[in-house]
C-alpha positions in Angstrom: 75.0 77.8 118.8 77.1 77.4 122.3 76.8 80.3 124.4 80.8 81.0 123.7 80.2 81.5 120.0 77.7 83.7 120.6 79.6 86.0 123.1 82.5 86.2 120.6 80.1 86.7 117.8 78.7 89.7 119.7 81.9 90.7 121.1 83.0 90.8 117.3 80.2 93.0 115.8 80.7 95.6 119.0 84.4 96.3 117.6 83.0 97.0 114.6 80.9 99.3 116.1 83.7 100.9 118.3 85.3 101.1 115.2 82.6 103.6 113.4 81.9 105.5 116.8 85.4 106.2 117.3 85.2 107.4 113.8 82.1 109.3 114.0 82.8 110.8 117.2 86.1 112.1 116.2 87.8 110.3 119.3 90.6 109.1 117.6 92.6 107.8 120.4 89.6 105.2 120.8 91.0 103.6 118.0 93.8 101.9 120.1 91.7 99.4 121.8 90.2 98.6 118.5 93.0 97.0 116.9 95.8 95.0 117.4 99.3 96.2 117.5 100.1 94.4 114.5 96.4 95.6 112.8 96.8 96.2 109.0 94.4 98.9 108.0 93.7 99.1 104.1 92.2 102.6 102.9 93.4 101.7 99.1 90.0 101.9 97.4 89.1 105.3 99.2 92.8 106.4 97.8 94.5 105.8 101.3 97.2 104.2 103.0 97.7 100.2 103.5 99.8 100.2 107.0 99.5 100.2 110.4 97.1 102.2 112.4 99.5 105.2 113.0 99.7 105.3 109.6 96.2 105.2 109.3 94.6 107.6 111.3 95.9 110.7 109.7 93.7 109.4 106.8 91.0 108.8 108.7 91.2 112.4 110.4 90.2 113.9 106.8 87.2 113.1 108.1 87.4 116.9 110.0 87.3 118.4 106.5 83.3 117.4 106.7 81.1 119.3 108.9 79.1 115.7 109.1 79.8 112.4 109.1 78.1 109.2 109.8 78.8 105.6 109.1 75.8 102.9 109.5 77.0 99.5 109.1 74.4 96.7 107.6 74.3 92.4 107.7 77.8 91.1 108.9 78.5 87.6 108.1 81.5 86.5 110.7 83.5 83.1 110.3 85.0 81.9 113.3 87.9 80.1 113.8 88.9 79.2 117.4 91.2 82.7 118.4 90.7 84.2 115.1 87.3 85.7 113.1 87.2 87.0 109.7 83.8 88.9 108.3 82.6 91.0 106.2 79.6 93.8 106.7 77.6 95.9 104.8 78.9 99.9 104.9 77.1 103.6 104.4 78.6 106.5 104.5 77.2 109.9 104.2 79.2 113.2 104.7 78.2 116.9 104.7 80.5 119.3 103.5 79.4 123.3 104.2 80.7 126.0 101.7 81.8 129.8 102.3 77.9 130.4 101.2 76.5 127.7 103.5 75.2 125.7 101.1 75.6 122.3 101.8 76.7 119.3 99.5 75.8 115.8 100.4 78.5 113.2 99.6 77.5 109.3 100.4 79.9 106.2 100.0 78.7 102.9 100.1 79.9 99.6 100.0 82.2 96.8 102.6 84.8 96.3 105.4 86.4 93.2 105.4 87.8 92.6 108.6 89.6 89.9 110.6 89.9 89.8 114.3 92.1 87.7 116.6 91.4 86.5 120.5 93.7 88.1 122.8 94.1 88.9 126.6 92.1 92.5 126.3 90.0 90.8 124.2 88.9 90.7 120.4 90.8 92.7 118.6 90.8 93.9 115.1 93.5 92.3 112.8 92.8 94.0 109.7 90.7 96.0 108.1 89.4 97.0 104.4 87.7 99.3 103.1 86.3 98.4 100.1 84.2 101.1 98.3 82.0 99.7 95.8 80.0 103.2 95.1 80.0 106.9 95.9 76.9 109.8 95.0 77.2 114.0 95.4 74.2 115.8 95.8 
């Protein structure tokens, strides 16, 4: 592997990683210099929107109705394509919601983002993204 491959590989995996910190660290604004301006986000399988990112993020913010949330993102297999990536990685999600009572309920999702990214001047950027729940538990 040339040294160029793997810095774009790299490069690649850390949006993804942006991408779930941002989330995880409620700093939504973060997620502007994760995607592209034309980025298509698709939350369809979690019963979400399929737009842009300022579509998206209200979505995403439901999030806040947890008093927990964590993503922890498995093997990623990325393509590459001159300017332009597509990949796909593992996803787990667990969230904690509280009750009046305190008593806590565990929900955990699990299953893909499928993702493309795109070369530009700033930098890899996110292209679109998909969520693609394959499972979900309660405890």
């Amino acid at each position: 592997m040339e040294l160029q491959e793997l810095s774009d590989r790299y490069e690649i995996q850390a949006l993804m990683t942006a991408y779930t910190r941002a989330v995880d660290t409620s700093a939504w604004d973060d997620l502007d210099a994760v995607f592209a301006a034309d980025a298509v986000l698709d939350y369809g399988s979690a019963g979400g929107p399929v737009g842009p990112l300022a579509e998206a993020k209200p979505f995403i913010r439901n999030l806040e109705g947890f008093t927990r949330w964590q993503h922890m993102l498995g093997q990623m297999a990325i393509e590459l394509d001159g300017d332009t990536a597509s990949a796909t990685t593992y996803m787990y999600n667990p969230m904690v919601s509280t009750a009046p009572d305190g008593t806590e309920r565990l929900i955990e999702v699990g299953g893909y983002y499928h993702f493309e990214a795109r070369r530009t001047e700033a930098g890899w950027r996110l292209t679109r993204l998909v969520d693609d729940l394959v499972w979900s538990r309660t405890s």
